[in-house]
DSSP file (Angstrom, degrees, kcal/mol; ACC not computed):
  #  RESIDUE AA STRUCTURE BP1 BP2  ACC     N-H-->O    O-->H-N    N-H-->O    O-->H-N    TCO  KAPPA ALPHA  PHI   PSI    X-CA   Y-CA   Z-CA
    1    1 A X              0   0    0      0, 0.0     9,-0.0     0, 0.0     0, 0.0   0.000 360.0 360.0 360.0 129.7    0.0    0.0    0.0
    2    2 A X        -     0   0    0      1,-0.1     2,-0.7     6,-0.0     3,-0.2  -0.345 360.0-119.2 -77.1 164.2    1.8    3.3   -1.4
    3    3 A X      > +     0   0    0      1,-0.2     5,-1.9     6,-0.1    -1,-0.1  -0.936  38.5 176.6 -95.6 109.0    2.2    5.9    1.6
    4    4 A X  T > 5S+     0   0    0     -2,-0.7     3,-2.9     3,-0.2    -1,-0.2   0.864  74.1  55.6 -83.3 -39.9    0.2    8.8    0.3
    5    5 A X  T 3 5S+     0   0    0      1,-0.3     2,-0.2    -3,-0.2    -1,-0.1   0.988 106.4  51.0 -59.1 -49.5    0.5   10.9    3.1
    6    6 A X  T 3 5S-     0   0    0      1,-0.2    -1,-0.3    51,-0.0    -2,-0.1   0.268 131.0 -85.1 -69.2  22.6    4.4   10.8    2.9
    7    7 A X  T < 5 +     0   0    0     -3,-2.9    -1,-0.2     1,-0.2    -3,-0.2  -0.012  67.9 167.2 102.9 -32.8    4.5   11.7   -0.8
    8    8 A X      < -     0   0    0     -5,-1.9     2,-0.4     1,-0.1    -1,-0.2   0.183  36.9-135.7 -35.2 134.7    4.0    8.1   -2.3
    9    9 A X        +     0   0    0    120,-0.1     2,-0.2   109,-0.1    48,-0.2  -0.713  51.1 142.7 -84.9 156.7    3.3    8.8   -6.0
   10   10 A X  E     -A   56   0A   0     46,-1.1    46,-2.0    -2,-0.4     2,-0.3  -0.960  46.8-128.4-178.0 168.9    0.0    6.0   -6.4
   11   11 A X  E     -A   55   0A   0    120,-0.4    44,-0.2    -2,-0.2   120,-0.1  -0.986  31.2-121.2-129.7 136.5   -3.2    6.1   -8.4
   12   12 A X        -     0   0    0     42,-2.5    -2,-0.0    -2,-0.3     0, 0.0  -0.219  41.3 -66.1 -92.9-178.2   -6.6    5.3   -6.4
   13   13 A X        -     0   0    0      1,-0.1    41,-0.3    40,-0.1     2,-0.2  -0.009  58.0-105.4 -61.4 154.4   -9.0    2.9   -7.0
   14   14 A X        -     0   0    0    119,-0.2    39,-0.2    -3,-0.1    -1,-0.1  -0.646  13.3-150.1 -82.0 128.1  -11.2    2.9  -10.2
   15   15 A X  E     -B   52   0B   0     37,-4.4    37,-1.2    -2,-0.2   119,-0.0  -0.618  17.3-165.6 -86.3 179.8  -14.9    3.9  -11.0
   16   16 A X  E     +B   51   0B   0     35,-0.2    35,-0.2    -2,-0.1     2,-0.1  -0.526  18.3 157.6-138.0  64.3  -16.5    1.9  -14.0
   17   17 A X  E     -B   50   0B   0     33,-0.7    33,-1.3    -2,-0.0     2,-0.5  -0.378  25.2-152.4-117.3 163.1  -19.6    3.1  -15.4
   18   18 A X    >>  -     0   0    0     31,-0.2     3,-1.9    -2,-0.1     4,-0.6  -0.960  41.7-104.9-141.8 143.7  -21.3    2.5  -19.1
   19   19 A X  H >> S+     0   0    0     -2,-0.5     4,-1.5    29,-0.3     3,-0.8   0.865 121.5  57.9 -29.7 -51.3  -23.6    5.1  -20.6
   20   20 A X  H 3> S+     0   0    0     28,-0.3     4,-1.7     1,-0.2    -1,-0.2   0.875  95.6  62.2 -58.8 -28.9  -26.7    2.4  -19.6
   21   21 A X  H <4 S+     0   0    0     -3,-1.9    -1,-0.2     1,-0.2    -2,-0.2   0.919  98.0  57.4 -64.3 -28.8  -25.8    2.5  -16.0
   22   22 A X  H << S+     0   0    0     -3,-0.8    -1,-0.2    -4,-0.6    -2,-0.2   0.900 109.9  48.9 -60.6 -44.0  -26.6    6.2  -16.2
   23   23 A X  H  < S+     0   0    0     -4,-1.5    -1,-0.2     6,-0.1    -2,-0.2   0.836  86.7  90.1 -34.6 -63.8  -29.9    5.2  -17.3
   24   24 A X  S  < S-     0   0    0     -4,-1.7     5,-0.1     4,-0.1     6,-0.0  -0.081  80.3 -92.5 -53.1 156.4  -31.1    2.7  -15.2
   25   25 A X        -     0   0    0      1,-0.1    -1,-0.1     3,-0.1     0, 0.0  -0.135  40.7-108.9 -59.2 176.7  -33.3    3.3  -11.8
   26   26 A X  S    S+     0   0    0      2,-0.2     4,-0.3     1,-0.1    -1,-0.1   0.611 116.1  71.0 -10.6 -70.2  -31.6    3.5   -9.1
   27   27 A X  S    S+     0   0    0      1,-0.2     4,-0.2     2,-0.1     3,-0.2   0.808 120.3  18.9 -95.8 -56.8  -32.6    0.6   -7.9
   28   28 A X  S    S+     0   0    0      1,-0.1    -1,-0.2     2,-0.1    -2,-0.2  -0.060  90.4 107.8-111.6  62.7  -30.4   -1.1  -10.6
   29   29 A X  S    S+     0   0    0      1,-0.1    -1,-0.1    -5,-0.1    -2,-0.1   0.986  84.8  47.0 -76.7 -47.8  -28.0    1.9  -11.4
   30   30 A X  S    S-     0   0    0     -4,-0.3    -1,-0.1    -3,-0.2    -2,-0.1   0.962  88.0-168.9 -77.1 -67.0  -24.8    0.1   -9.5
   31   31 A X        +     0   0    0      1,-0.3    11,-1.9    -4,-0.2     2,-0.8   0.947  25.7 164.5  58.8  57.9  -26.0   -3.5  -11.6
   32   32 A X  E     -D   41   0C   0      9,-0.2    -1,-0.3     7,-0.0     9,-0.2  -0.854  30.2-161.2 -82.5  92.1  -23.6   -4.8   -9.3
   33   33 A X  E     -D   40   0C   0      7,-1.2     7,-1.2    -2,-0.8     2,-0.6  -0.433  16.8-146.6 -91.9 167.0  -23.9   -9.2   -9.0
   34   34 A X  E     -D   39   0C   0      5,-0.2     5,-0.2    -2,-0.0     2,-0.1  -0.869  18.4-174.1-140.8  91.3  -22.2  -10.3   -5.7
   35   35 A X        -     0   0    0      3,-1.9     5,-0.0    -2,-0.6     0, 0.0  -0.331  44.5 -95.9 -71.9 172.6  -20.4  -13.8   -5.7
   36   36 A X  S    S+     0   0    0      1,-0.2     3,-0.1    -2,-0.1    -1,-0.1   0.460 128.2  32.5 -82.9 -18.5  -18.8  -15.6   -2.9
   37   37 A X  S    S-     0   0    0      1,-0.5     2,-0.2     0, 0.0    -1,-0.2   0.644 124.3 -18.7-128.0 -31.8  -15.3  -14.1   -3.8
   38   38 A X        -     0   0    0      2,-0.0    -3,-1.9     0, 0.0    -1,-0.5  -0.974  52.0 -92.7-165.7-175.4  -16.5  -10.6   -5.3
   39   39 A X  E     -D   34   0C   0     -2,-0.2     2,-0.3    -5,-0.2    96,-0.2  -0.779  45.7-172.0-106.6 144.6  -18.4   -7.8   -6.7
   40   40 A X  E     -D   33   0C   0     -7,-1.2    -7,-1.2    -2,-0.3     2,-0.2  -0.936  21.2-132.4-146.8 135.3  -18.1   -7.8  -10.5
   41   41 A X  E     -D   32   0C   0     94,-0.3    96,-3.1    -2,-0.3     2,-0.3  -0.493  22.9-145.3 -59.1 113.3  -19.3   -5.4  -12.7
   42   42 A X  E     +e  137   0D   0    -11,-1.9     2,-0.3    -2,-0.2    96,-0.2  -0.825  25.4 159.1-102.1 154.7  -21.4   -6.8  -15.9
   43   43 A X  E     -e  138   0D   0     94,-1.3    96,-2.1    -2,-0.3     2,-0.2  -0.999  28.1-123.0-143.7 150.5  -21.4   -5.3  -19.3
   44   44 A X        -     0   0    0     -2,-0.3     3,-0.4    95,-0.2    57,-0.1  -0.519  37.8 -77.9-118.1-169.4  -22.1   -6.2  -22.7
   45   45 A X  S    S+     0   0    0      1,-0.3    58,-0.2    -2,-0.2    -1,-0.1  -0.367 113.8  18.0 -89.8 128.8  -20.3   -6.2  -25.8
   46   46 A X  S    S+     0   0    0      1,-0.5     2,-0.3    -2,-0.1    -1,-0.3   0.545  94.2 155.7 110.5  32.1  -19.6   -3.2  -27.9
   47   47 A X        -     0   0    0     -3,-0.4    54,-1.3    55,-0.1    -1,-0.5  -0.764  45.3-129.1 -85.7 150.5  -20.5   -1.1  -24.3
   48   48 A X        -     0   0    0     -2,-0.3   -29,-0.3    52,-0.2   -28,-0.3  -0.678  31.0-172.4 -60.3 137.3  -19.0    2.6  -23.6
   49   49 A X        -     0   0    0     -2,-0.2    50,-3.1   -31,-0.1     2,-0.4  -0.912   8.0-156.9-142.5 141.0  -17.5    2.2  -20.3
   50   50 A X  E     -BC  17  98B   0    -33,-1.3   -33,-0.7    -2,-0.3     2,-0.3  -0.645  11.9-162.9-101.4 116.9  -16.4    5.3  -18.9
   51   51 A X  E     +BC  16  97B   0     46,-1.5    46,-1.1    -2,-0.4     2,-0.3  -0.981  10.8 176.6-144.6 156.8  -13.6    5.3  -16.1
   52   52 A X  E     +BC  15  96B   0    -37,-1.2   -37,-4.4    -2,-0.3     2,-0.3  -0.965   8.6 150.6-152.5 166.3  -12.1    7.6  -13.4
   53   53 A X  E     - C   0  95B   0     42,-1.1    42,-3.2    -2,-0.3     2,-0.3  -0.976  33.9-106.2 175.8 149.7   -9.7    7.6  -10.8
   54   54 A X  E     - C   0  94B   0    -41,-0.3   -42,-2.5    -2,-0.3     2,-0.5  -0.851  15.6-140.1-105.4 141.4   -7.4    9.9   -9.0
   55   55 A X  E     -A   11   0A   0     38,-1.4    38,-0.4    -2,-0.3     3,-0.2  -0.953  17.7-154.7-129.4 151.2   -3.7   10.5   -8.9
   56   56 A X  E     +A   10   0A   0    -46,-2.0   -46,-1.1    -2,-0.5    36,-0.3  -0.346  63.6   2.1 -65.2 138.2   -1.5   11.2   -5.6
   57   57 A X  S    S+     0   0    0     34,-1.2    -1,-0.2   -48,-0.2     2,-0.2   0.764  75.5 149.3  79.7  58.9    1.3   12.8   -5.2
   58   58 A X        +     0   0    0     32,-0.6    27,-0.2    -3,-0.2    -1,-0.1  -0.586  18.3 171.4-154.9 132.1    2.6   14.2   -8.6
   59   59 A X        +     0   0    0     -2,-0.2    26,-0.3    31,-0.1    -1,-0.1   0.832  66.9  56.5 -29.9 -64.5    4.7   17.3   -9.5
   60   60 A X  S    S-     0   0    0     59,-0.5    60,-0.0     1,-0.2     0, 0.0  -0.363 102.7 -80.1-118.1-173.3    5.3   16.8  -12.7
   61   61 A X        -     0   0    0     23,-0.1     2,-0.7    -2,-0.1    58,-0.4  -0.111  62.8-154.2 -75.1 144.7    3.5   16.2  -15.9
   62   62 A X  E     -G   83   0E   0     21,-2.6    21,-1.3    20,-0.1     2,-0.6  -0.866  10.5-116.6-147.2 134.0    2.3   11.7  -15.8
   63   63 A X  E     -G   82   0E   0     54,-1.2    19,-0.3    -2,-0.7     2,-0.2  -0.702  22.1-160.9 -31.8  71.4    1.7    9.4  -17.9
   64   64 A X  E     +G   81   0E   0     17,-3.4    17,-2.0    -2,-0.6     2,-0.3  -0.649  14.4 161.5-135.5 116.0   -1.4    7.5  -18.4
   65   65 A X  B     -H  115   0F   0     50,-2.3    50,-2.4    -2,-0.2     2,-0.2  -0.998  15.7-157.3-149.3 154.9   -2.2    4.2  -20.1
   66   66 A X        -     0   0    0     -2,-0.3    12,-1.4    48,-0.2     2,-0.3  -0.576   9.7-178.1-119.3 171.0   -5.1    1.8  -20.0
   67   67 A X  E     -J   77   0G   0     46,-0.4    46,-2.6    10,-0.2     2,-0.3  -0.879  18.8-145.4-153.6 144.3   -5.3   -1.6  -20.8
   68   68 A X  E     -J   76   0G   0      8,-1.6     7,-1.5    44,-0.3     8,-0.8  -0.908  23.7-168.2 -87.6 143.2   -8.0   -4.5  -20.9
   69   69 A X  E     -J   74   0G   0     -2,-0.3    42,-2.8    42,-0.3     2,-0.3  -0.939  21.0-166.4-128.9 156.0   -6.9   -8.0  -20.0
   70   70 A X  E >  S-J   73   0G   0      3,-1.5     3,-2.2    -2,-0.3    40,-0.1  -0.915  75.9 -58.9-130.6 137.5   -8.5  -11.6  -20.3
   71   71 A X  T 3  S-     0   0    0      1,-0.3    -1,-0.2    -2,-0.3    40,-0.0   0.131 124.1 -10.8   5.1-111.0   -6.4  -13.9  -18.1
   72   72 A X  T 3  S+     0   0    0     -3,-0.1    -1,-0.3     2,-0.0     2,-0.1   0.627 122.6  79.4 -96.6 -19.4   -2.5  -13.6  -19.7
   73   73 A X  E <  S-J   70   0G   0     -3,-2.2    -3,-1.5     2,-0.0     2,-0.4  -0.548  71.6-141.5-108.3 174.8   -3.5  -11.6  -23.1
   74   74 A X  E     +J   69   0G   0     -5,-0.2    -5,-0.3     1,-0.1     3,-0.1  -0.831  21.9 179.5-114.9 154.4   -4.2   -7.7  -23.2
   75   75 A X  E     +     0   0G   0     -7,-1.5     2,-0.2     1,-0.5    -6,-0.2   0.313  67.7  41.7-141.9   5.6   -7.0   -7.6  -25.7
   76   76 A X  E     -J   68   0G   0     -8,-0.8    -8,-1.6    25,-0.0    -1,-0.5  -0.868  65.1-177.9-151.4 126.8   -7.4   -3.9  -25.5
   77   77 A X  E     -J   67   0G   0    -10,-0.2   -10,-0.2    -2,-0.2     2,-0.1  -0.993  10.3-159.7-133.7 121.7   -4.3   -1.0  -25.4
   78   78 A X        -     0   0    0    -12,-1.4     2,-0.5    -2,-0.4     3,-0.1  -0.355  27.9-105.7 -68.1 165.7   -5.0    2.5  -25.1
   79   79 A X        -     0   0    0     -2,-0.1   -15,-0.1     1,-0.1    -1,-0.0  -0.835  43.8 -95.1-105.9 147.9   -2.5    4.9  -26.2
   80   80 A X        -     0   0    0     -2,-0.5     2,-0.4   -15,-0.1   -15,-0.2   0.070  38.5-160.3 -55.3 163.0   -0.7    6.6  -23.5
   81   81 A X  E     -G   64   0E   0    -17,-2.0   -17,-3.4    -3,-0.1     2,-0.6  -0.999  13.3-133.3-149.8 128.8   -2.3   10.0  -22.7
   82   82 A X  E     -G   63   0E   0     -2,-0.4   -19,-0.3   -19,-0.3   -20,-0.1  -0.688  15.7-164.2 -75.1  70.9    0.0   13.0  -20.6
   83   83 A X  E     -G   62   0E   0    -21,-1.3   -21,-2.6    -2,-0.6     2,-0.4  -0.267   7.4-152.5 -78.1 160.0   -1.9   14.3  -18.2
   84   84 A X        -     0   0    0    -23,-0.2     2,-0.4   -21,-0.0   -23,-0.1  -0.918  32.8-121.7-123.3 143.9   -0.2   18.0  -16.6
   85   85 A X        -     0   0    0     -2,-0.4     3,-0.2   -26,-0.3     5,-0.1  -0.715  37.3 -98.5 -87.9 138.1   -1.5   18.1  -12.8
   86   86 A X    >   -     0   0    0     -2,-0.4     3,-3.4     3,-0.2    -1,-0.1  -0.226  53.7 -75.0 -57.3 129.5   -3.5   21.4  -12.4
   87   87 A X  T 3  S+     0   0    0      1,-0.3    -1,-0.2     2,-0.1    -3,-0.0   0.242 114.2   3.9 -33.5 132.2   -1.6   24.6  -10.8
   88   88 A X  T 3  S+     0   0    0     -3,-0.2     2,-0.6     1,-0.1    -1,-0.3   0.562 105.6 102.6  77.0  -9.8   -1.2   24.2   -6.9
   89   89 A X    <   +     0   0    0     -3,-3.4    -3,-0.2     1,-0.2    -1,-0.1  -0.397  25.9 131.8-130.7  74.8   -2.6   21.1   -7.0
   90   90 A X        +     0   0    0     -2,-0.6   -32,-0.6     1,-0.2    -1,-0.2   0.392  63.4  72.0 -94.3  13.5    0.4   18.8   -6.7
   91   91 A X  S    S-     0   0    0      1,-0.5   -34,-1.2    -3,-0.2     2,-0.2   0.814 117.2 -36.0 -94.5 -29.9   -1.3   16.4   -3.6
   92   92 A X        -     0   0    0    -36,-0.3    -1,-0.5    -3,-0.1   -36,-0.2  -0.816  56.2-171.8 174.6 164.5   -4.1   14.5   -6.3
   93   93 A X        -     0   0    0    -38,-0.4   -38,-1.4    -2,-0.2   -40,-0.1  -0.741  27.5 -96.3 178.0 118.0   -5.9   15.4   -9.0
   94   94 A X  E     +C   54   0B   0    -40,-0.2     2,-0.5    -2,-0.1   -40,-0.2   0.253  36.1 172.0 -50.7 132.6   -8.9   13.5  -11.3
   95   95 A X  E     +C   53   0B   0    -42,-3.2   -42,-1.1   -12,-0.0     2,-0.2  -0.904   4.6 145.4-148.9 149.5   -8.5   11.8  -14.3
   96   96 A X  E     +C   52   0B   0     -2,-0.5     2,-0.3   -44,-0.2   -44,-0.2  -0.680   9.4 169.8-151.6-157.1  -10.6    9.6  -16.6
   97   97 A X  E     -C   51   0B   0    -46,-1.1   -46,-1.5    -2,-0.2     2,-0.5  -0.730  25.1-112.3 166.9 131.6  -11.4    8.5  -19.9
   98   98 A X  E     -C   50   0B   0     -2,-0.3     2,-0.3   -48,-0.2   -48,-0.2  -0.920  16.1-163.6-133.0 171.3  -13.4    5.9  -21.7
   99   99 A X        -     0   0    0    -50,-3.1     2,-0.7    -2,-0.5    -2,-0.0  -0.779  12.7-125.6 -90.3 109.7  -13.2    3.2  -23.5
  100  100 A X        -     0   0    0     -2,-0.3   -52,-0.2   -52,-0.2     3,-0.1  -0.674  12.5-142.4-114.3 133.5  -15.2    0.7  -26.0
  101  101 A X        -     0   0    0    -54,-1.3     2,-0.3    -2,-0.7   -25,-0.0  -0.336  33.7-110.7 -47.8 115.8  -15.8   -3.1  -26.0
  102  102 A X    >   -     0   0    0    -56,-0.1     3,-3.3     1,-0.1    -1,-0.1  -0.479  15.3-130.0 -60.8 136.6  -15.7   -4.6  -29.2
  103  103 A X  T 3  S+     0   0    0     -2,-0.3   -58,-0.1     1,-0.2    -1,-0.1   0.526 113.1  51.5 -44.7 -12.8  -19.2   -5.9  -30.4
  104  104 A X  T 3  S+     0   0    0      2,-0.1    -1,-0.2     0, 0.0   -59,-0.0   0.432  80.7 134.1-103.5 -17.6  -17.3   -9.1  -31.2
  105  105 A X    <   -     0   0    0     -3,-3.3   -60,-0.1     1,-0.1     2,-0.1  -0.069  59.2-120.4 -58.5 129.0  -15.7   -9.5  -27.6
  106  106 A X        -     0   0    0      1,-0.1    32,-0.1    33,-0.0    -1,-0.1  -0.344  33.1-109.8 -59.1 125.9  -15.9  -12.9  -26.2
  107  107 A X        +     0   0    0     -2,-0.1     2,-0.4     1,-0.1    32,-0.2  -0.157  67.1  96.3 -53.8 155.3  -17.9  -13.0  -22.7
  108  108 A X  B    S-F  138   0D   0     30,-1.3    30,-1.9    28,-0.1     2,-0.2  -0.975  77.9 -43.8 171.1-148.1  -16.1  -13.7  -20.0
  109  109 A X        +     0   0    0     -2,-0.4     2,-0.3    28,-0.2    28,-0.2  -0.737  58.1 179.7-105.1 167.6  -14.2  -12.1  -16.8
  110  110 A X        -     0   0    0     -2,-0.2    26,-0.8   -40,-0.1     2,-0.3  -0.900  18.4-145.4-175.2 160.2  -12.0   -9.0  -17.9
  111  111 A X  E     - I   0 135F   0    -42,-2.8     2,-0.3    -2,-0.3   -42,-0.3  -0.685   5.4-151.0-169.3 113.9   -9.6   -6.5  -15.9
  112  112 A X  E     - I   0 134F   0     22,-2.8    22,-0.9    -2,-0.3     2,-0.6  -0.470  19.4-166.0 -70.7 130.0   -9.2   -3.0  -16.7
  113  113 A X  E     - I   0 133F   0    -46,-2.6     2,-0.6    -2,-0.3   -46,-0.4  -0.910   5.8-165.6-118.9 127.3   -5.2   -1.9  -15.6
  114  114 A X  E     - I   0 132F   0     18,-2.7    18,-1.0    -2,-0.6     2,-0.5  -0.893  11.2-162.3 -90.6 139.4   -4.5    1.9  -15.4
  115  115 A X  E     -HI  65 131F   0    -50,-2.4   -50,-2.3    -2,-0.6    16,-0.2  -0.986   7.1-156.5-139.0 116.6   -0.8    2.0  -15.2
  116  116 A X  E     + I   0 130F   0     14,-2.9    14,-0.6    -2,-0.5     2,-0.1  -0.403  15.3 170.4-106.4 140.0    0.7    5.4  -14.0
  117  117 A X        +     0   0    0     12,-0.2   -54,-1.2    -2,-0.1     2,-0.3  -0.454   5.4 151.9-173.1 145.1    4.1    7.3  -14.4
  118  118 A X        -     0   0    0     10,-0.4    10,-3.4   -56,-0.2     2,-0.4  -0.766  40.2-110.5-131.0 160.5    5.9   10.6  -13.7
  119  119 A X  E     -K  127   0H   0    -58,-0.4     2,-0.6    -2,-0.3   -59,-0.5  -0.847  22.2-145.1 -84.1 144.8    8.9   11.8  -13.1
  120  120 A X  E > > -K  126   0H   0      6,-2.0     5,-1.8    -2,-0.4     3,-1.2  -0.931   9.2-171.0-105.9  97.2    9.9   13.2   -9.7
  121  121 A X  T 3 5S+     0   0    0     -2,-0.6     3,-0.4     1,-0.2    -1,-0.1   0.716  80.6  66.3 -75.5  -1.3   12.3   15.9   -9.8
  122  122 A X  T 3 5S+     0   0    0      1,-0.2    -1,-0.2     2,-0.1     0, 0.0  -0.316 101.7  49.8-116.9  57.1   13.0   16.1   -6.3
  123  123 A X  T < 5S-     0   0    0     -3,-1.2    -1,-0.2     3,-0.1    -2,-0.1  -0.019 127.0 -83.6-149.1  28.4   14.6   12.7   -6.4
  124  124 A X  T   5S-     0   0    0     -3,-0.4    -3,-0.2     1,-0.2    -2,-0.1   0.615  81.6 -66.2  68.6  14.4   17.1   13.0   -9.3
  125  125 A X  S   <S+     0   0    0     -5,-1.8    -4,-0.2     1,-0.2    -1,-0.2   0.950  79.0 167.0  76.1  38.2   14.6   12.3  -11.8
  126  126 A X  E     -K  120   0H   0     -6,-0.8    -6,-2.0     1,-0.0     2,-0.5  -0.568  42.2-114.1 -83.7 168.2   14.2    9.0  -10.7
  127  127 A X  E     -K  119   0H   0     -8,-0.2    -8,-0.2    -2,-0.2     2,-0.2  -0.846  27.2-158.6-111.4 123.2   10.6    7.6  -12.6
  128  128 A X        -     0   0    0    -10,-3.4   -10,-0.4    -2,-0.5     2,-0.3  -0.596  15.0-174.9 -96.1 149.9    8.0    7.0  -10.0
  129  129 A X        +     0   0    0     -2,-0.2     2,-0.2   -12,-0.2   -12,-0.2  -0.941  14.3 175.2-151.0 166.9    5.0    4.3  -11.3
  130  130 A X  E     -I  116   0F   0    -14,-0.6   -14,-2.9    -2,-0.3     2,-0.2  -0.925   7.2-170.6-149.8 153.5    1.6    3.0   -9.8
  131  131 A X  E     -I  115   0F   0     -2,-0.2  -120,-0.4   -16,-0.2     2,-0.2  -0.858   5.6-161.9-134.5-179.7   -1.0    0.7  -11.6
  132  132 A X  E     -I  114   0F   0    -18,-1.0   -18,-2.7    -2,-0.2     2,-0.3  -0.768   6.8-142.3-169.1 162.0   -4.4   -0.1  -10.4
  133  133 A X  E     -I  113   0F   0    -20,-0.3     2,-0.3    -2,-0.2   -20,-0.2  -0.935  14.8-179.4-175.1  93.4   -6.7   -2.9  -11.3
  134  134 A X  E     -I  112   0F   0    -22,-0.9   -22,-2.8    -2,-0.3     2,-0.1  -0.989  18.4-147.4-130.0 115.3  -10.8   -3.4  -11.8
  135  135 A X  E     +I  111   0F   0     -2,-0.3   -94,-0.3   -96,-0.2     2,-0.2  -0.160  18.5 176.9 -85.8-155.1  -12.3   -6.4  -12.7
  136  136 A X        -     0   0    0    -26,-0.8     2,-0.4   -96,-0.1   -94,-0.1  -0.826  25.9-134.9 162.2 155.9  -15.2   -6.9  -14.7
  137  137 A X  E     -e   42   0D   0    -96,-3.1   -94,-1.3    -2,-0.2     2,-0.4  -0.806  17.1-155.7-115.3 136.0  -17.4   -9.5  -16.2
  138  138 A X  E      eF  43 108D   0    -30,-1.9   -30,-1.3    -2,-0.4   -94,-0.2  -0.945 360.0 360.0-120.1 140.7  -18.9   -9.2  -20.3
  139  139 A X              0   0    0    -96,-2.1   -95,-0.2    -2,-0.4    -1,-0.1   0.274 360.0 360.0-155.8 360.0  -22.0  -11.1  -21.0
């Protein structure tokens, strides 16, 4: 667990939303299923999905790239996107983005990875990185 307070650069946990969730009542806006080992998000193929997420702790301008995985293969690569943290506001700042699932994608279990990195100039330029991790289920 990164130490935020003491400076750790890190990236927080991820929301996950599709256009339809926005839609839905209430009652099933979240459309949340609950298994014996987790909550997993479902969605179906050729969905918008929408994500956001905060990052800690950086100075300088960082580096942002998404990924889909199915077990060992990446089946989805974003291209990296720079994000510049907003004046004064070098403790966190939001970032998001979406995505779409091909109409073709096979169902199954899925995991979105945001994978983080900046430079830190008040460490010699050493290269600071964070990922973070959301699964989700296509059906």
């Amino acid at each position: 667990m990164p130490d935020i307070q003491h400076g750790a650069f890190a990236v927080s946990g991820i929301i996950l939303r599709s256009d339809d969730d926005l839609s839905l009542s209430s009652a099933d806006a979240d459309r949340v299923m609950i298994s014996p080992s987790q909550a997993v998000r479902v969605y179906q193929p050729g969905a918008l999905l929408h994500y956001a997420c905060e990052i800690y702790n950086a100075a300088e301008p960082v580096q942002v790239t998404i990924s889909v995985w199915r077990d060992a293969e990446r089946v989805l690569a974003g291209k990296p996107d720079t994000l510049t943290p907003p004046p004064g506001q070098s403790l966190w700042f939001s970032a998001g983005g979406a995505f779409k699932l091909g109409d073709a994608i096979t169902p199954g279990r899925y995991v979105l990875q945001i994978a983080a990195q900046t430079t830190d100039p008040g460490k010699s330029g050493k290269v600071s990185r964070a990922t973070q991790v959301m699964d989700f289920e296509v059906r």
